[in-house]
Every structure is written in structure tokens, then in C-alpha cells.
TORPA-4810 file (N, C-alpha, C, O; in nm, 3 decimals):
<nodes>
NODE_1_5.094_4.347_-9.661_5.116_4.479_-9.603_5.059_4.589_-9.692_5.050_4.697_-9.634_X
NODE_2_5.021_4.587_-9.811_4.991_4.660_-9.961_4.856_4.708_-9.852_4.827_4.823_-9.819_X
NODE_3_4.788_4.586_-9.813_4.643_4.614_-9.790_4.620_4.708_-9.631_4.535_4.796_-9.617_X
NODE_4_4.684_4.678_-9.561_4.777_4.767_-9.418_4.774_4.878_-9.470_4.681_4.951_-9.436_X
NODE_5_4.856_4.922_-9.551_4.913_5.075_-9.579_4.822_5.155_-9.637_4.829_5.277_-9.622_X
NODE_6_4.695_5.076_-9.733_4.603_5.119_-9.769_4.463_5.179_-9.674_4.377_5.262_-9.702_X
NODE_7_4.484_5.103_-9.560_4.397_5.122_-9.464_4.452_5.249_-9.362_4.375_5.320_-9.297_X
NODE_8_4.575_5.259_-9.363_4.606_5.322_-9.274_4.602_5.470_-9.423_4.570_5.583_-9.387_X
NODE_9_4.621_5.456_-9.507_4.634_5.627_-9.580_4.499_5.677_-9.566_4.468_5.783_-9.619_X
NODE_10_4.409_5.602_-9.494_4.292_5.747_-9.441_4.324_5.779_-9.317_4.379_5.705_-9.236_X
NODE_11_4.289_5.892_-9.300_4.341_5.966_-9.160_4.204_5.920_-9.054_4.236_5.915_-8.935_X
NODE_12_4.150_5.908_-9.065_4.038_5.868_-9.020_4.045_5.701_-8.947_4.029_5.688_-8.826_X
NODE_13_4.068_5.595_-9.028_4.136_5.493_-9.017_4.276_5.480_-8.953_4.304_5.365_-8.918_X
NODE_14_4.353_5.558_-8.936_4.495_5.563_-8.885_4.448_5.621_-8.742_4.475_5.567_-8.635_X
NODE_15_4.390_5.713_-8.755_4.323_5.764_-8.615_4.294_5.645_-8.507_4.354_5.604_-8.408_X
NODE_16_4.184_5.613_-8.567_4.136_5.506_-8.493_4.235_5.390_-8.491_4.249_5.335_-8.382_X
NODE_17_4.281_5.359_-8.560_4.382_5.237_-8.512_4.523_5.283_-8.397_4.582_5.208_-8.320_X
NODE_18_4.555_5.477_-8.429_4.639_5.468_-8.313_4.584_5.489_-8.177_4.662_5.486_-8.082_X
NODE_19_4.427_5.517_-8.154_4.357_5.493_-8.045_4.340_5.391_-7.942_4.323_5.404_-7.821_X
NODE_20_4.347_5.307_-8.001_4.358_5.122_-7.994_4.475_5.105_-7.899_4.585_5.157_-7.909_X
NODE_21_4.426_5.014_-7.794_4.576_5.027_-7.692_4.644_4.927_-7.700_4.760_4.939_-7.738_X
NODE_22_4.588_4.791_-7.665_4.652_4.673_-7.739_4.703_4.635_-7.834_4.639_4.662_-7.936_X
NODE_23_4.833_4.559_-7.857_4.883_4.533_-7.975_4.742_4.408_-8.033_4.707_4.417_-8.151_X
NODE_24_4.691_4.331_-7.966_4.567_4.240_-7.987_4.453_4.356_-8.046_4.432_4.325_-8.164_X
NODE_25_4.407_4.426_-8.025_4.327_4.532_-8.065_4.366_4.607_-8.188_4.284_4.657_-8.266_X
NODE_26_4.452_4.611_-8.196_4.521_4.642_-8.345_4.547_4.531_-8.433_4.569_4.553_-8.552_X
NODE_27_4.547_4.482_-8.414_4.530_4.349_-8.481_4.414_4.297_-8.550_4.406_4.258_-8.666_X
NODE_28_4.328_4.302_-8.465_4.171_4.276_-8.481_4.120_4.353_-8.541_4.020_4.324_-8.606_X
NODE_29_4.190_4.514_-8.538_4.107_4.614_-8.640_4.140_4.601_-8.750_4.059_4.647_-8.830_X
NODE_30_4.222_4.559_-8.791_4.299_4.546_-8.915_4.247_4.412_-8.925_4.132_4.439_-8.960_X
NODE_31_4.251_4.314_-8.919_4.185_4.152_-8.971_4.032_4.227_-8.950_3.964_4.191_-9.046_X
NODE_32_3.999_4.263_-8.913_3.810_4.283_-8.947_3.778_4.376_-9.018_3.664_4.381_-9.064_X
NODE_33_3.872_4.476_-9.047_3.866_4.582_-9.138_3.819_4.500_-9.268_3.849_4.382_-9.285_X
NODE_34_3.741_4.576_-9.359_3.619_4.545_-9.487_3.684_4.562_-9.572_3.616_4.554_-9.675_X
NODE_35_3.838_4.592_-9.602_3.895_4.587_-9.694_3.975_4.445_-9.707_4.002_4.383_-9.809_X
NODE_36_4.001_4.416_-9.579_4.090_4.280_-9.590_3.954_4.148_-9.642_3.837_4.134_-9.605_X
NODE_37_4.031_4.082_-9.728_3.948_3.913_-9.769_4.004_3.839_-9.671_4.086_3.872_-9.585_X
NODE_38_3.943_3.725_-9.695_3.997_3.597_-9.609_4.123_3.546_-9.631_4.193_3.479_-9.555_X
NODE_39_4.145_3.586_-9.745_4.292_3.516_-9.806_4.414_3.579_-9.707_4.497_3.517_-9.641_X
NODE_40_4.390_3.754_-9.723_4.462_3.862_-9.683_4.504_3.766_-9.549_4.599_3.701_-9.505_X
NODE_41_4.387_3.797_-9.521_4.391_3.823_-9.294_4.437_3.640_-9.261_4.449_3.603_-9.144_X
NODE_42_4.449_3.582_-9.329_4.515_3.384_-9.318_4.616_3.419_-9.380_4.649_3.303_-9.407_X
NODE_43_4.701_3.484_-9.431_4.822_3.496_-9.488_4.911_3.581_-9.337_5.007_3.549_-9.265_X
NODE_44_4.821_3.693_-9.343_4.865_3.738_-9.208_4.892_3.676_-9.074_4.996_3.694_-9.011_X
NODE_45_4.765_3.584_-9.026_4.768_3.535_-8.902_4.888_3.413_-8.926_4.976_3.394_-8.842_X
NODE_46_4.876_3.331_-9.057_5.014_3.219_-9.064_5.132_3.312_-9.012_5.175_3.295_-8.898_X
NODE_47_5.181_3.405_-9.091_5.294_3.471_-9.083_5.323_3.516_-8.956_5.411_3.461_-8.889_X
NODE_48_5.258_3.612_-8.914_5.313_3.702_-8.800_5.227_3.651_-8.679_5.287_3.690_-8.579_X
NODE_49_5.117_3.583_-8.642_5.060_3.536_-8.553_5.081_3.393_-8.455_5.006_3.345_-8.370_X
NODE_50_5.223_3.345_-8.509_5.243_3.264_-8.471_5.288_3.227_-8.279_5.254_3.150_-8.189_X
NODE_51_5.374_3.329_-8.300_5.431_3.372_-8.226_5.459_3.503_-8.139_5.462_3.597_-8.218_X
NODE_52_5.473_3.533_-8.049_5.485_3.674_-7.975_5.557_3.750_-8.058_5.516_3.850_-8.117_X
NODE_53_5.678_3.700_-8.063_5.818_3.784_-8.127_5.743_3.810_-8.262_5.741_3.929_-8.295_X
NODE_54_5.679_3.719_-8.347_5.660_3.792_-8.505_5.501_3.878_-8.489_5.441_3.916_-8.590_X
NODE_55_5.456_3.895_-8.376_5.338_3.972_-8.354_5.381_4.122_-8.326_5.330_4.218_-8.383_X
NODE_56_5.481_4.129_-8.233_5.520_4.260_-8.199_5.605_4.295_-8.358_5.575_4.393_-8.427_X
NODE_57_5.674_4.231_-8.383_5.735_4.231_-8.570_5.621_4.297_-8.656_5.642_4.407_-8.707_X
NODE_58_5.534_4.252_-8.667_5.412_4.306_-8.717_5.331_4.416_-8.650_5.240_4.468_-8.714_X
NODE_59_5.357_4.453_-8.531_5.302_4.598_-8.474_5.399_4.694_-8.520_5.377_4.815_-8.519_X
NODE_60_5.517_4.637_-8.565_5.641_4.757_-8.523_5.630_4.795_-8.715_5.622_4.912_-8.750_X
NODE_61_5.630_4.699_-8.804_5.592_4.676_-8.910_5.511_4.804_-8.929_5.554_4.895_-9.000_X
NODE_62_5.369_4.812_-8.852_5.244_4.873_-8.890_5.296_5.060_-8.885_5.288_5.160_-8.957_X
NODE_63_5.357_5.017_-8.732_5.388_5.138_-8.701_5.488_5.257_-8.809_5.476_5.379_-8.824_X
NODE_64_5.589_5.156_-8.872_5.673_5.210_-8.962_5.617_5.285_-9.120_5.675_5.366_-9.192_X
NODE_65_5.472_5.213_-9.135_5.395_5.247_-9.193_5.294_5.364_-9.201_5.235_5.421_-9.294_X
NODE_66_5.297_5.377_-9.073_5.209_5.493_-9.023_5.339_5.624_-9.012_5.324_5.742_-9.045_X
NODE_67_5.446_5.571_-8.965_5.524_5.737_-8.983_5.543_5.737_-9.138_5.495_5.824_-9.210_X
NODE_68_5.588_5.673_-9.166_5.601_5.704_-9.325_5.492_5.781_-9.458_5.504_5.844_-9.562_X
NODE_69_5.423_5.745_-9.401_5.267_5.778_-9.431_5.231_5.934_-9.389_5.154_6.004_-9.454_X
NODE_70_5.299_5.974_-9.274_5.259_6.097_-9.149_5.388_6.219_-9.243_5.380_6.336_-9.280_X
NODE_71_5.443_6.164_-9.246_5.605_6.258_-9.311_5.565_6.344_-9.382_5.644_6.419_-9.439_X
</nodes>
């Protein structure tokens, strides 16, 4: 999430990811984003991609990040 929060503290980057309508589309921007490695974005997809319930866990996750960030 270190690498998430980092992506989202440009406004520019947060922009565009709250543009994004799909929780799948947000997802994808963030795993293809040039900051994440391979390690990052396979740590991610094990964890929260398993399943529906830990996918929306991980949107709601992102989101908590982005107000916190906005404050």
C-alpha cells in the first residue's frame, strides 16, 4: 500500500485514477503504473485479487487513502 499512497500523492495521478469507473480499471492503473515492480503488483494480485470481497477491500482501502491524502 506504501507504493498506492505514493502514486496517489500526485494530484495528477489521483485525478486520473478517480476518473476511472471500474473498480477493474482502477486496478489496472495502479498494477501498470511505472512505479509498481513485479514483486509489488504479485503481492497485490495474491492478496486482494483473489476474490470479489478482498477486491472491493482493496478499492475501499485505496479510497481511504485518497481522502486522507485530500484533508
Amino acid at each position: 500500500m506504501n507504493k498506492v499512497q505514493l502514486i496517489l500523492e500526485s494530484p495528477t495521478e489521483r485525478e486520473k485514477y478517480k476518473n476511472l469507473e471500474s473498480s477493474d480499471d482502477k486496478l489496472s492503473f495502479l498494477s501498470n503504473h511505472f512505479i509498481m515492480d513485479d514483486m509489488t503488483v504479485r503481492l497485490i494480485k495474491r492478496r486482494y485479487l483473489l476474490s470479489e470481497k478482498y477486491r472491493e477491500e482493496l478499492v475501499q482501502s485505496i479510497e481511504d487513502v485518497i481522502r486522507k491524502i485530500e484533508r
